[in-house]
C-alpha positions as CSV (number, residue, x, y, z in Angstrom):
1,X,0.0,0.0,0.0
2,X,2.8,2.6,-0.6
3,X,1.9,6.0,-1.9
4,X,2.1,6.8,-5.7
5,X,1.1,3.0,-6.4
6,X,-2.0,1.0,-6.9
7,X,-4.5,0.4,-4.2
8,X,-4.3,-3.0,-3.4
9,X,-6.8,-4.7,-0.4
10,X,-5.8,-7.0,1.8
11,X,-6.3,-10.0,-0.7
12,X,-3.9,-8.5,-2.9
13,X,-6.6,-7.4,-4.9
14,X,-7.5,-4.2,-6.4
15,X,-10.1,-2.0,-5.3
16,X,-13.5,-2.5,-6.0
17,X,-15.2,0.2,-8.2
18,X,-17.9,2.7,-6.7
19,X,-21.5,2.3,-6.8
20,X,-22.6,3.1,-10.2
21,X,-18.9,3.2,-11.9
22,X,-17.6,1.5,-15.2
23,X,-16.9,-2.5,-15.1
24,X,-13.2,-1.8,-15.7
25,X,-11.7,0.6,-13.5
26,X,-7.7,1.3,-12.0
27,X,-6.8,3.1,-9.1
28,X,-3.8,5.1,-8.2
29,X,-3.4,6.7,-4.6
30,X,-0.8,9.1,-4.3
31,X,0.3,11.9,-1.5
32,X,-1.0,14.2,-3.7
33,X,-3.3,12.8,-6.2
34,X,-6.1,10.1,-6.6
35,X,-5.6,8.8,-10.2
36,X,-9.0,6.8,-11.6
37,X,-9.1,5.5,-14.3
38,X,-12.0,4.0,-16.4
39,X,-12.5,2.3,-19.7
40,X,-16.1,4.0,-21.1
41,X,-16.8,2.1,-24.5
42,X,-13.1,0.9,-25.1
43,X,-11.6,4.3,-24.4
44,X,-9.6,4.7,-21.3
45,X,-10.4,7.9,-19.7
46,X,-8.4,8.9,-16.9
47,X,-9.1,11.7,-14.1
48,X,-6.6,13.2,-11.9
49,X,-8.2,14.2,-8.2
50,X,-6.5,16.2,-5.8
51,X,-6.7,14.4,-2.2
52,X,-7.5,17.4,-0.3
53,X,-10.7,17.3,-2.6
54,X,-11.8,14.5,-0.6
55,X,-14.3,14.7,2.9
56,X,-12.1,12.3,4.3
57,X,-11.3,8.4,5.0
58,X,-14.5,6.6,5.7
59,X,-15.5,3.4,7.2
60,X,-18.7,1.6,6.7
61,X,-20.5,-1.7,6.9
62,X,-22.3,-2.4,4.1
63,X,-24.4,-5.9,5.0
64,X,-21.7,-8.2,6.3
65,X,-19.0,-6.8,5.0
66,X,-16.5,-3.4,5.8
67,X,-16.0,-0.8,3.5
68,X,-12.5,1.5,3.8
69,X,-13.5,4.2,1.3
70,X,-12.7,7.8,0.3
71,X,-15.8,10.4,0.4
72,X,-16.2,12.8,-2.1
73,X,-19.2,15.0,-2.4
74,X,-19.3,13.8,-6.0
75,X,-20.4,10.1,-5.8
76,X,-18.9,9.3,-8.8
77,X,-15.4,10.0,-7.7
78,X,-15.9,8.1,-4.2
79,X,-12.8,5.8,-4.4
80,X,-13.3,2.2,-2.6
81,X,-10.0,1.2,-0.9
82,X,-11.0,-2.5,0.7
83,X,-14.1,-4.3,1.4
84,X,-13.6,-7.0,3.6
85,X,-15.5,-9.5,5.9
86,X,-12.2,-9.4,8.2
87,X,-12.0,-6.2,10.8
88,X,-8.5,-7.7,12.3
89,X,-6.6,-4.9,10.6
90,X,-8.9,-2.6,8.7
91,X,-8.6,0.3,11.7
92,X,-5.1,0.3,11.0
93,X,-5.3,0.4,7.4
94,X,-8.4,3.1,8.1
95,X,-5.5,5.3,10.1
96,X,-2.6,4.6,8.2
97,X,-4.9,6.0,5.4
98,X,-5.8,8.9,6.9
99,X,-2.8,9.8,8.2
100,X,-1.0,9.4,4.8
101,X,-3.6,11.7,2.8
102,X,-4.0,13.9,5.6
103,X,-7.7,13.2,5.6
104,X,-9.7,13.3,8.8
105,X,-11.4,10.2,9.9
106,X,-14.9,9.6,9.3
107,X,-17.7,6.5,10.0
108,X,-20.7,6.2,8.3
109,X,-23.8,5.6,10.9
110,X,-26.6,3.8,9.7
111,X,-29.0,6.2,8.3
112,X,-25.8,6.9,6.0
113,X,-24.3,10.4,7.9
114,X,-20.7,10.8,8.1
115,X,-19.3,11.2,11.6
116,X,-15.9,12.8,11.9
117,X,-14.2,10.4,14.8
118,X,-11.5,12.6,15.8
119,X,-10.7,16.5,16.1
120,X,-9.5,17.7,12.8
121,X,-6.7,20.4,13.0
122,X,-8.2,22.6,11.0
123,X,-11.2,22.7,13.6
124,X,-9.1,24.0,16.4
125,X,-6.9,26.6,14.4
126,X,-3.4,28.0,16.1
127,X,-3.4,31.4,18.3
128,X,-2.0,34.1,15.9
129,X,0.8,36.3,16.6
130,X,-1.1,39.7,17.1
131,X,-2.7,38.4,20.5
132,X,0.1,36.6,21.4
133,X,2.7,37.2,24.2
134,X,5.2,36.0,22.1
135,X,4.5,39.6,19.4
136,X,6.8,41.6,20.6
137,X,10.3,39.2,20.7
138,X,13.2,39.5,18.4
139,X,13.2,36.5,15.5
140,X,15.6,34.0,15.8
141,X,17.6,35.7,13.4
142,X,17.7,38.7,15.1
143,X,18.5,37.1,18.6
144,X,21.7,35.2,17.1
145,X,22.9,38.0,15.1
146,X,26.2,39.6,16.3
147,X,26.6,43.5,17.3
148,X,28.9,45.3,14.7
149,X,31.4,47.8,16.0
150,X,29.8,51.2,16.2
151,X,31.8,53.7,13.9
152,X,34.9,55.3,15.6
153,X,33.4,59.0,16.5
């Protein structure tokens, strides 16, 4: 499962294509990217998705088995990462996901809502400099720099 190659699940098999997606369909997960591409009437057509496009890594039962997906708010773009009857490791794989993409973490209940299951940096933004006590100190730069020799009056 490294970064920049193709999904595999825990069988060693590919992913399994999104509700309502082509037959024939190849995945590529990168840092950056999300790579699907489709073969629509013989023609491979290819579409490059940034990862910070996505809602987030989310994990769902769908009748007896778990889903690891990523959420998109287009439906068509949803990528399916595992489905498996086996939870022994899929809350690692969920994490490692997330963590990788720098996605938050998200379960889908059973009416089909997606919960966020941990505090999201972005929720809990960092104190800015203006109200901080920390304004009015010298750079590091500044601190390390060495006096010059004042000019000889």
């Amino acid at each position: 499962m490294g970064l920049g190659h193709s999904a595999r699940t825990a069988g060693g098999q590919p992913p399994a294509a999104p509700r309502g997606a082509a037959a024939r369909q190849r995945i590529e997960i990168g840092s950056e990217w999300v790579t699907i591409r489709r073969d629509i009437c013989g023609i491979e057509a290819r579409v490059n998705v940034p990862t910070h496009s996505y809602r987030g890594v989310t994990l769902r039962k769908a009748g007896g088995l778990y889903e690891l997906a990523l959420s998109h708010m287009d439906a068509s773009l949803e990528v399916v990462i595992t489905r498996t009857g086996d939870d022994s490791d899929l809350i690692a794989l969920w994490r490692d996901y997330a963590r990788m993409l720098d996605l938050p973490l998200l379960a889908e209940d059973g009416r089909g809502r997606l919960l966020p299951m941990e505090a999201w940096p972005s929720e809990h933004p960092f104190a800015r400099r203006r109200g901080s006590p920390l304004k009015n100190r010298r750079t590091r730069f500044q601190a390390n720099r060495a006096m010059g020799a004042s000019p000889a009056g």
